[in-house]
C-alpha positions in Angstrom: 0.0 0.0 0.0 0.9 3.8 -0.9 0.2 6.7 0.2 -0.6 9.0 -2.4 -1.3 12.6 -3.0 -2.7 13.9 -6.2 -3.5 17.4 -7.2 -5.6 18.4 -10.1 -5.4 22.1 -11.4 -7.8 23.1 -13.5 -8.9 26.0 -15.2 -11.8 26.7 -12.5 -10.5 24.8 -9.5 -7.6 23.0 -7.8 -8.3 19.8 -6.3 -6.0 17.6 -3.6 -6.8 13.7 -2.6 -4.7 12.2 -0.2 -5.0 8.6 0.1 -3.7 4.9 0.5 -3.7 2.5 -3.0 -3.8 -1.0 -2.8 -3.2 -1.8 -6.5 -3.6 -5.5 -5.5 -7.1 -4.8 -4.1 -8.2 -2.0 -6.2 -9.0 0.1 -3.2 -8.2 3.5 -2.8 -8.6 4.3 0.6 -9.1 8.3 1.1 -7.5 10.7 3.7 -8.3 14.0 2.8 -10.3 15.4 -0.3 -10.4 19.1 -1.1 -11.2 21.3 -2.8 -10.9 25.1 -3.4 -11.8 27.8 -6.7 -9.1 29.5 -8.0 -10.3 30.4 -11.1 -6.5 29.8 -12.7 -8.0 30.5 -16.4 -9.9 33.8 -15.4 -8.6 36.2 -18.8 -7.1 33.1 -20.5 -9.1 32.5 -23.3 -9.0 36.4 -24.3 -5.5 37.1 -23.5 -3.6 33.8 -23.9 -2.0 34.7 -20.2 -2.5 33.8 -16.7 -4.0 36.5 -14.8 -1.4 37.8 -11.5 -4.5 37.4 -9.3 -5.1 34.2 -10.7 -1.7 32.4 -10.2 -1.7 34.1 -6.1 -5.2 32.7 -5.5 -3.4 29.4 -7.0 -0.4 30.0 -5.3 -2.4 30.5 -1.8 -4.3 27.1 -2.3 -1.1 25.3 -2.9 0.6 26.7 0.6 -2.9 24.9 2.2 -2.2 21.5 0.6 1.7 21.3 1.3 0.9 21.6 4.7 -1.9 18.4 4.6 0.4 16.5 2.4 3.1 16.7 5.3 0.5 16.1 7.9 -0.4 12.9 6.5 3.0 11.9 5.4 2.1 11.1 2.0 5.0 9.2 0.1 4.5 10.6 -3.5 2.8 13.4 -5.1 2.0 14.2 -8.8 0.8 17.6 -9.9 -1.5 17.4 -12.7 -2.2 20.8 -14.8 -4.9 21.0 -17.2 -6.8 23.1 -19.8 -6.0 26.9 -18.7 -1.9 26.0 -18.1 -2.1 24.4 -21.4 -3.0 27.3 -23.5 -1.5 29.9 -21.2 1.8 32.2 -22.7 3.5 32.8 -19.0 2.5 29.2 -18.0 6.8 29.0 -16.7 5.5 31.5 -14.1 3.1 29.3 -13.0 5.7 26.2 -13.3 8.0 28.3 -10.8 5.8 29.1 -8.1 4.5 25.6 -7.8 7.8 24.4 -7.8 8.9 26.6 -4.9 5.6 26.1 -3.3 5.3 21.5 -3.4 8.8 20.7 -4.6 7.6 19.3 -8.0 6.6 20.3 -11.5 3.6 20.3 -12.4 2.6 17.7 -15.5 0.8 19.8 -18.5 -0.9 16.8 -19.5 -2.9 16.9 -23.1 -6.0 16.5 -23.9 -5.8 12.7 -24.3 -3.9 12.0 -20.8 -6.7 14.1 -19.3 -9.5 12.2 -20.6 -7.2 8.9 -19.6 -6.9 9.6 -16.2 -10.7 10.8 -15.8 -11.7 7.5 -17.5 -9.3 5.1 -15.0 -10.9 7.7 -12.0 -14.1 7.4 -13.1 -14.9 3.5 -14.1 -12.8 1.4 -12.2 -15.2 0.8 -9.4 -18.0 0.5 -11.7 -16.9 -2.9 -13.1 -19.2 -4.9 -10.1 -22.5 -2.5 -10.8 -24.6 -5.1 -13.3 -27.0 -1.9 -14.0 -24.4 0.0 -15.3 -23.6 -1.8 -18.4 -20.5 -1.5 -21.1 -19.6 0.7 -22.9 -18.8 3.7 -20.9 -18.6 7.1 -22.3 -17.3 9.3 -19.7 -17.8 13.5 -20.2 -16.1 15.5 -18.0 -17.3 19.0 -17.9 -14.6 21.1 -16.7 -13.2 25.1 -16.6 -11.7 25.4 -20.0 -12.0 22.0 -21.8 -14.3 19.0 -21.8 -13.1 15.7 -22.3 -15.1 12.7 -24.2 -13.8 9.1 -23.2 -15.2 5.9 -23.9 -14.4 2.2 -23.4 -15.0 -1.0 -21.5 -12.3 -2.2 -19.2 -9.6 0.4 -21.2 -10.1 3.3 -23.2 -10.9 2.6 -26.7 -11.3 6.5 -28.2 -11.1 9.9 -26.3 -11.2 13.7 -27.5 -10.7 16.9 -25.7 -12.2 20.0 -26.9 -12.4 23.9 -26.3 -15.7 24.0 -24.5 -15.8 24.2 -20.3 -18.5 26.4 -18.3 -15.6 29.0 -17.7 -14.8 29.2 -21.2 -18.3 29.8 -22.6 -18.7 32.1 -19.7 -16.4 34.6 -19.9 -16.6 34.5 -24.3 -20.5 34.4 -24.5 -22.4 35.8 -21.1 -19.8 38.7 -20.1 -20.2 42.2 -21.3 -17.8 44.6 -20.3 -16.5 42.9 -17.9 -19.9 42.1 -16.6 -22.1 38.9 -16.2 -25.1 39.4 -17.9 -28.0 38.7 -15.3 -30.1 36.8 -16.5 -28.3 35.4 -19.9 -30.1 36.9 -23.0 -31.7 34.3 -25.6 -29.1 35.4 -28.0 -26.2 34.9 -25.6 -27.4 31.0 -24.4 -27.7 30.6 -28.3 -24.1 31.6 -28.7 -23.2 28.9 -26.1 -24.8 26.4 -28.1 -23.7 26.9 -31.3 -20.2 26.6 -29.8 -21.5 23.5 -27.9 -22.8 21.5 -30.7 -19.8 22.7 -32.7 -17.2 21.4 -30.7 -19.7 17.8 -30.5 -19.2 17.6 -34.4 -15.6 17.7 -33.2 -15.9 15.3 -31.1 -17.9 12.8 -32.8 -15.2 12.6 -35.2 -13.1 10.8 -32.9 -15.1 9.4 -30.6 -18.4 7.6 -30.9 -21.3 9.6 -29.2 -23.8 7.4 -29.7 -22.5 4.0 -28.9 -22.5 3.7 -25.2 -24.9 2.1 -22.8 -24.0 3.9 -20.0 -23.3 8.4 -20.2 -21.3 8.7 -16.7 -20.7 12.6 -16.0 -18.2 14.2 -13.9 -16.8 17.4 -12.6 -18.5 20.3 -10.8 -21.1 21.3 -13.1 -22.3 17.6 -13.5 -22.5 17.2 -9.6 -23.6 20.4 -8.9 -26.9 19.6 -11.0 -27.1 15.9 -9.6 -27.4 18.1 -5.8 -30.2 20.6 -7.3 -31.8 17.7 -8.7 -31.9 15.7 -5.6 -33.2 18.7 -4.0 -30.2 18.7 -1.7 -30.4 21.7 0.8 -26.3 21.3 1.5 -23.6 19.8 -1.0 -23.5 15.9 0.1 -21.1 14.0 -1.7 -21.7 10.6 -0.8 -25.5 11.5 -2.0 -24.6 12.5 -4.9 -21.8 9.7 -5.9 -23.3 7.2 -8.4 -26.6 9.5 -8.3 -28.7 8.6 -11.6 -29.9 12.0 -13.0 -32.5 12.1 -15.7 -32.7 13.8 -19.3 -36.2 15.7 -18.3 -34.4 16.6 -14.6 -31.6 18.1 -16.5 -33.8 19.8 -19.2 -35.9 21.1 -16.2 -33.2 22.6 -14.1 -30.8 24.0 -17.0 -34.4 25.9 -18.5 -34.4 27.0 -14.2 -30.6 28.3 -14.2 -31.0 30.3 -17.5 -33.8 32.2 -16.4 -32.1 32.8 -12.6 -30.1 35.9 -11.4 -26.6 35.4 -10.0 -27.9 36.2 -6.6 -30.9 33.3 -7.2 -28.1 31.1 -8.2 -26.2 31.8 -5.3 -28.9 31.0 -2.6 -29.2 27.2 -3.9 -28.1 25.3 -0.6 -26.0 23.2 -2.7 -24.1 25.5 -4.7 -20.0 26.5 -4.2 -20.3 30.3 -4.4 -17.1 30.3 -6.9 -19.7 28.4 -9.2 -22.9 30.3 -9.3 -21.4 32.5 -12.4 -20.5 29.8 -14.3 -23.0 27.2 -14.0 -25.3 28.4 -16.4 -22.9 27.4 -19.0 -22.2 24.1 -17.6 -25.7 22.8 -17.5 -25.9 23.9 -21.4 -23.2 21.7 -22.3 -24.2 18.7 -20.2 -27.8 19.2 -21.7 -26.4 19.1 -25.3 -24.4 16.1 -24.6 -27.3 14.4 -23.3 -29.4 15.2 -26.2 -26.4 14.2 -29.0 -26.2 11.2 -27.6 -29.6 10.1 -26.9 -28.6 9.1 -23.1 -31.7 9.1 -20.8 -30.2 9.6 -17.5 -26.2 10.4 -16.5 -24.3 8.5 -14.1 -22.7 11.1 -11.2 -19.6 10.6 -10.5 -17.7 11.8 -7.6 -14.6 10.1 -8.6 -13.0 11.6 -11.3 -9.5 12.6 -12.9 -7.8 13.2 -9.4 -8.8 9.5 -8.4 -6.7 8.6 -12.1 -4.0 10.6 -10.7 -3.8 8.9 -8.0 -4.1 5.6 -8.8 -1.1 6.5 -11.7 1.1 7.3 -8.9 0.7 4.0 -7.4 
């Protein structure tokens, strides 16, 4: 057994799991999960470089997990930057502070490793669940980038593409620096003609159709799973493995575009580093569910940081 840490830095959040692998039992037995919103890709998509005020907030979170990685005396940690790093000009800033921060460089993974790692995170305690039947396709909806992944035991075809609820956010539903409150009808129509675009893209390489069971991950995905279940506090183990219907997801993303920030804010279940961006979120797990026919997702809680993790041990 191994005790592992694992961070995940995304282009809306940076995650941490601490925990023990057994590789011989398949367990992964966790310590400490956490999570806190940076908002790393804040500016990134309009001008290709990390905000200052982005890399301190990410900077700040980092301090907080080298001191629980010492306290639990973890053996080996991977860093694990995604879409906002990837496409960022001073991303070597960002390498140095983390560097001085944990002691080791972060990996900016591609596309493919990402949706890899989500895949492995995401499935490999699904294998015993006879209601859940093969073929996955894992979507995780993240900041930046949302990954498409599907296969059985391994993964048998995965694409990455340009759309994530931070992304869509900031291109299509800010004016002026300025959330629109509530999203106009033109501006959610902007969002989807990038959403079904970037599906044609990813149907070209990866089968959207095909799969018996659509499992979805990341914030936006659990964050509608909680509204759904009508939780009045964010409940994890609720939510994990949660089966969340097309019609409840239709219902709730119609809900969200009509909402003001401040109505988004007051759901019981929502991170307040979310309520901005969720709108754009639910679009694209709507779309997804509509391209490929799926009548319920599959919540996951488990996701690329377990991947990490488990690639570590």
């Amino acid at each position: 057994m191994t005790r592992v840490a694992a961070i995940d830095c995304g282009t809306n959040s940076i995650r941490l799991l601490v925990a023990d692998a057994d590789p011989s039992t398949g367990e992964l037995g966790e310590l400490d999960r956490r999570m806190e919103i940076v908002r790393l890709g804040q500016g990134v998509d309009r001008t290709g470089r990390l905000a200052p005020e982005a890399l301190e907030r990410t900077f700040a979170a980092c301090r907080q997990y080298a001191a629980v990685i010492k306290e639990h005396g973890a053996q080996r940690l991977r860093f694990v930057a995604t879409s906002a790093s990837r496409d960022a000009e001073n991303r070597d800033d960002f390498v140095r502070g983390v560097v001085g921060i944990l002691g080791v460089e972060p990996e900016v993974i591609s596309g493919d490793q990402e949706a890899e790692f989500s895949f492995t995170g995401a499935t490999r305690e699904l294998a015993g669940h006879e209601h859940l039947p093969k073929p996955y396709l894992v979507v995780d909806i993240g900041g930046g980038s949302t990954e498409f992944v599907v296969g059985d035991d391994r993964v048998s075809a995965a694409r990455s593409v340009d759309i994530g609820c931070v992304r869509m956010t900031e291109r299509h539903l800010v004016r002026d620096g300025v959330l629109t409150d509530p999203p106009t009808a033109g501006q959610a129509e902007a969002v989807r003609a990038d959403i079904e675009a970037a599906l044609d893209l990813a149907g070209r390489s990866v089968p959207l159709t095909g799969a018996a069971t659509l499992v979805g991950l990341a914030g936006t995905v659990t964050t509608v799973a909680a509204i759904a279940l009508g939780l009045e506090a964010y409940d994890s183990s609720a939510i994990h493995h949660s089966r969340i219907s097309f019609e409840q997801v239709e219902e709730i993303t119609a809900r969200l575009l009509g909402s003001t920030h401040a109505e988004r804010a007051a759901i019981g279940a929502m991170h307040p580093g979310r309520a901005d961006v969720i709108v754009s979120g639910a679009l694209i797990l709507l779309a997804v569910m509509k391209r490929t026919g799926a009548r319920e997702v599959v919540v996951s809680e488990h996701d690329i940081l377990d991947g990490i993790a488990w690639s570590i041990a």
